[in-house]
C-alpha positions, -999 to +999 in steps of 0.1 A: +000+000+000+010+034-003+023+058+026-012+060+045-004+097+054+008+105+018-024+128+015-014+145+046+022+154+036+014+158-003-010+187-017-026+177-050-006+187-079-023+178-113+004+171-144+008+210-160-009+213-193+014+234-221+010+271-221-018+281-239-001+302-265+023+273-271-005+249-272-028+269-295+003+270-319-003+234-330-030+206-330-005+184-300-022+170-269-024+198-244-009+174-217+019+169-248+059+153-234+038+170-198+036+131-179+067+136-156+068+100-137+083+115-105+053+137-100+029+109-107+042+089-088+040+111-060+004+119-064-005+082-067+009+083-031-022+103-018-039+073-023-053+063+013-059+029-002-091+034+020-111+004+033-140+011+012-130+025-023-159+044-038-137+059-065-141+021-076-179+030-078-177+063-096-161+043-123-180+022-149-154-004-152-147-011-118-112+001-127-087-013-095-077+028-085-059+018-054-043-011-066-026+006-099-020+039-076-001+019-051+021+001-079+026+033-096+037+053-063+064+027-058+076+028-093+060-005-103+052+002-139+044-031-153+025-044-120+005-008-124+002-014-162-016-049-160-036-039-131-052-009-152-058-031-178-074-062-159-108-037-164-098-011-188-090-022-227-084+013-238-066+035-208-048+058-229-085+071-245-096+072-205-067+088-191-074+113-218-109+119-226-128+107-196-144+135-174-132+114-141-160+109-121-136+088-103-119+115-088-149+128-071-161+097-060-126+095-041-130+095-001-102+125+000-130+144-019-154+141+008-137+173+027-101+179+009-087+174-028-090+140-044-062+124-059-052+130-093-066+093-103-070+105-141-032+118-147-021+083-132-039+062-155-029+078-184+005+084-171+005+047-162-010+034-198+019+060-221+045+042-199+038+012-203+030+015-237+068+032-242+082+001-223+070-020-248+044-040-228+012-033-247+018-069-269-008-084-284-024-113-267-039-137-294-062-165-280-045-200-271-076-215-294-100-209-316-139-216-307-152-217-346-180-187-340-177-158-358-190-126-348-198-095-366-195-061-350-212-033-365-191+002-353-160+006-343-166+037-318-150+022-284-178+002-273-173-016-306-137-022-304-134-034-269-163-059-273-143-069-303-107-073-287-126-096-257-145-117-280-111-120-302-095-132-268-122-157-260-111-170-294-137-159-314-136-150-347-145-111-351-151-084-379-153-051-376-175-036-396-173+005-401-190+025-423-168+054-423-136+050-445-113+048-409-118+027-381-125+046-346-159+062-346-164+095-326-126+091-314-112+091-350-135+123-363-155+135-334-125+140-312-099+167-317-059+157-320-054+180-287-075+155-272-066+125-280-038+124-309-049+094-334-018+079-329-029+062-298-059+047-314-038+034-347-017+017-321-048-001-304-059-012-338-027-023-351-028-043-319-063-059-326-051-070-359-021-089-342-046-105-318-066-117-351-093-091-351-105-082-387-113-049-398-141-040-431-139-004-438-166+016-460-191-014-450-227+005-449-245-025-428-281-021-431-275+003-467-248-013-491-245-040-472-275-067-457-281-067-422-303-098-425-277-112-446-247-101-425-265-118-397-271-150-412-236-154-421-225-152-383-229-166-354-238-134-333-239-097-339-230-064-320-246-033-330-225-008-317-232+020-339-231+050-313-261+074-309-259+095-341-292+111-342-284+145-343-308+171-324-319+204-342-325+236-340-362+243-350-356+282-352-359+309-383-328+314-404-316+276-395-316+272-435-291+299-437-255+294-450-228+286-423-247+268-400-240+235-394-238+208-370-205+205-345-201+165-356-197+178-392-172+208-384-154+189-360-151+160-387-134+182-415-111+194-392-099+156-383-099+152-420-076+176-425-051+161-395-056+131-416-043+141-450-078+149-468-083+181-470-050+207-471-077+232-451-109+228-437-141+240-461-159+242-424-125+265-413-136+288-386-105+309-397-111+348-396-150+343-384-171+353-356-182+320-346-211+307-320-207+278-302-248+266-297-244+244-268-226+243-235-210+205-234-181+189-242-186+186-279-192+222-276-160+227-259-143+207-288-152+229-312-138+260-294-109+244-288-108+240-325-118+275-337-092+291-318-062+269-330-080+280-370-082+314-363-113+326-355-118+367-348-141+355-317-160+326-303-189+325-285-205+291-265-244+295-259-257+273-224-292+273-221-286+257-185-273+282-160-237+288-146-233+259-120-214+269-087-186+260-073-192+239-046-219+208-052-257+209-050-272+193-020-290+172-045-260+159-060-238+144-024-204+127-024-196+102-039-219+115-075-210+131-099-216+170-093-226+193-114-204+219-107-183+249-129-161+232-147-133+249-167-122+228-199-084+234-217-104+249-245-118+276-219-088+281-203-072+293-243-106+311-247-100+330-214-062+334-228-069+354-256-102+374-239-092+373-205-132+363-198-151+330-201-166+325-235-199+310-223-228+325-219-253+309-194-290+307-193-296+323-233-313+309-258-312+312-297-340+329-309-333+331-347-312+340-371-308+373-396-290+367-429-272+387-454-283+393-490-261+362-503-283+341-474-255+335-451-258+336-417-251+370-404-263+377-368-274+352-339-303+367-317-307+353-281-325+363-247-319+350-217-341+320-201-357+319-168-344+285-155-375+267-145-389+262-177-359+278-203-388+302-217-370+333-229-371+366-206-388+398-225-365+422-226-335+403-226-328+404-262-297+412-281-281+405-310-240+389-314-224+387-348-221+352-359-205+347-390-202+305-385-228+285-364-222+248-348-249+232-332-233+210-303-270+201-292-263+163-285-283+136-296-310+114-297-303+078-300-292+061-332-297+073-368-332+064-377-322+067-415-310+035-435-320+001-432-301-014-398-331-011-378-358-027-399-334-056-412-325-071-381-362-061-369-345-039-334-368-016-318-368+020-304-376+026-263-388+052-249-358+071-252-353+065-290-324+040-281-329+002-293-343-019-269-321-045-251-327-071-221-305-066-191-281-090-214-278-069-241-302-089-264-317-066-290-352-069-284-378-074-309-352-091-333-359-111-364-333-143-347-314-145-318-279-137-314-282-097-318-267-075-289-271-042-285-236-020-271-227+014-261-248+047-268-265+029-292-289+012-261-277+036-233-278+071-252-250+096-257-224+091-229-194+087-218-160+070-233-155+048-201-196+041-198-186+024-236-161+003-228-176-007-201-205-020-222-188-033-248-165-054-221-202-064-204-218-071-239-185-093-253-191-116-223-232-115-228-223-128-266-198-151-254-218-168-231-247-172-255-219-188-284-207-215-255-228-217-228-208-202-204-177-175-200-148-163-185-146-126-198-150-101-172-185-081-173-185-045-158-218-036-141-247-038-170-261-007-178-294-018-164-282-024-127-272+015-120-289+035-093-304+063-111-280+088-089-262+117-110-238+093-120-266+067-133-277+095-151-246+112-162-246+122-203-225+141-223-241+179-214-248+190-252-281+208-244 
């Protein structure tokens, strides 16, 4: 265990982000050559290894905090590395995209600074990743099944790597032309550089994984048929219903939805486009939405060069200290300051949100591009607009960051394999994943897809719980590892927890 005063003697030091003019200079991780081990190290050793860990329930996956924290306070790298990963496939995309509800779920955070459990795992995953233990791990056997996996977002690829270690064999279908879902086009390179997830793959194809690019189940390709051809099926297609705007001027040039502006600009990190034709560069641009998508694309206007940037919350500005609604150990809703806030405030020297507006419409110019945003602000009860509180903001480039609402409805996935919509707009699954309403047997449902838009770790976590659902129904029986399901949560602020878009 690790010193059991350490949190006593220690203050909480988080791993130093890059200055923000340095930082806005290029598209690197903000956190970029910034994981010094020492420090680590020593915040790991703030662990109390208490007797009762709820940052173990603040996690999805169960992840083993105080085991790995221990292991990495004493310089332990390896011990720490396969202790992350005995509930964690991906670690590195945790470490760096995951809002860490861990952290307040920590006992230290009951009346004093938690411990910096989110700089550990990733600092613990890049180093033992640069020592060379992040081998593949091919199955002793093979069982003869064969699953199909529709999406390879990260629900879809760690339900593929566990079935691919049961000894299954798995294809990946995607429809996109690259593998990685939201965290190949939805999320920026100072996020999460897409060097980490090539690595992952490159891995997955060692263990014996398959991958099918540009494979449109449910359009260009049969679902019915695709399923007939397999022993079992994941749907992990993510939640790509994308919510709306229902106001005047929405038809108006230079409007357009965050997933689409935030795609071009990973296009052009990829080698498609020498500059984005979504570039927020010289433009007054409003941010509609006060989540983390929303706080992606600011991070991205300023790196193109946008004059200003404005991000519309219709919810108002959280304190700082939690609700009394929302105790220890959930997940508060609290102000939050994101790395693309803290550049935002850089350049201003103000925060860039505005809390408790609303758009009201927009005004055009005479070649019917969007010109002006009106808003008002909202009374919080019910979010109707305030009279009187109107005003106008130029806004010369809109992205909606609104969330969304389930899976796409379009195309034929749904009526081909017969899956059906709850109340929610999700497809309906049992408490083992089963698709319900299905044509045949042997279709699970994964990830946002079932649960809704959340988060990275609540993905994994069903794609780990939804490999071993599958791999029990192929043999009877199954070793894999199953996270809490989905369907067992409490409804507390962490049961409930979402990706804040709206």
């Amino acid at each position: 265990m690790t010193d059991p005063f350490g949190f006593l003697k220690v203050p909480r030091r988080p791993v130093p982000a890059r200055p923000v003019e340095e930082r806005l200079g290029d598209w690197r991780e903000v956190h970029a050559g910034q994981a010094l081990l020492p420090l680590v190290s020593e915040q790991a050793g703030r662990c109390m290894d208490c007797g009762i860990p709820f940052c173990h329930t603040g996690c999805p996956l169960g992840n083993l905090v105080p085991e790995w924290n221990a292991y990495a306070a004493s310089g332990d790298w390896h011990a720490a590395y396969e202790r992350l990963h005995a509930t964690n496939n991906f670690p590195e995309f945790t470490g760096r995209l995951c809002p860490a509800p861990c952290e307040d779920a920590c006992v230290l955070a009951i009346n004093a600074d938690p411990v910096t459990i989110k700089n550990v795992e990733q600092a613990i995953a890049d180093e033992g990743r640069r020592r060379g233990y992040a081998v593949p791990r091919p199955p002793e056997r093979r069982s003869g099944r064969t699953v199909a996996v529709i999406g390879s977002g990260p629900a879809g690829l760690a339900a593929a790597q566990q079935l691919t270690r049961a000894g299954h064999s798995v294809v990946v279908h995607e429809r996109s032309d690259r593998f990685g879902g939201l965290l190949r086009y939805g999320i920026p390179d100072f996020k999460l550089e897409k060097v980490h997830l090539d690595r992952r793959i490159e891995q997955m194809r060692a263990e014996g994984t398959a991958f099918a690019a540009g494979a449109d189940i449910g359009g260009a390709v049969g679902a019915a048929e695709l399923r007939s051809r397999c022993d079992a099926v994941v749907v992990a297609v993510g939640a790509g219903e994308r919510r709306e705007l229902p106001v005047t001027g929405r038809a108006l040039g230079g409007i357009h939805q965050a997933v689409d502006y935030l795609t071009c600009a990973n296009r052009v990190r990829e080698g498609d486009y020498a500059r984005s034709p979504l570039s927020a560069e010289g433009r007054h641009v409003v941010i509609v939405g006060g989540g983390d998508t929303g706080s992606d694309c600011l991070g991205t206007a300023l790196r193109q060069g946008a004059l200003s940037v404005v991000q519309l919350d219709i919810n108002p500005e959280p304190g700082a200290a939690r609700p009394d609604g929302e105790p220890w150990p959930v997940y508060p809703k609290v102000y939050r300051i994101s790395h693309a806030h803290e550049e935002a405030r850089g350049r201003g020297g103000r925060d860039p949100r505005l809390f408790s507006c609303a758009t009201l419409h927009f005004e055009g110019d005479a070649a019917g591009r969007v010109r002006a945003l009106h808003l008002s602000a909202v009374e919080s009860a019910g979010r109707s607009p305030l009279a009187g509180t109107e005003q106008e903001i130029p806004a010369e480039l809109v992205l909606l960051a609104l969330g969304f609402s389930g899976p796409e409805r379009s195309g034929g996935l749904c009526e081909q394999l017969g899956l059906r919509l709850d109340g929610s707009g999700n497809f309906a699954r049992d408490a083992a994943f089963s698709a319900v309403g299905g044509h045949a047997p042997g279709v699970f449902v994964a990830g946002d897809a079932g649960r809704g838009q959340s988060l990275v770790v609540w993905a994994i976590a069903e794609g780990r719980a939804a490999a071993a659902a599958v791999d029990r129904y192929l043999t009877g029986s199954t070793a894999l590892p199953a996270p809490v399901a989905a369907h067992d949560v409490p409804m507390t602020a962490l049961g409930r927890m979402r990706y804040g878009d709206r």
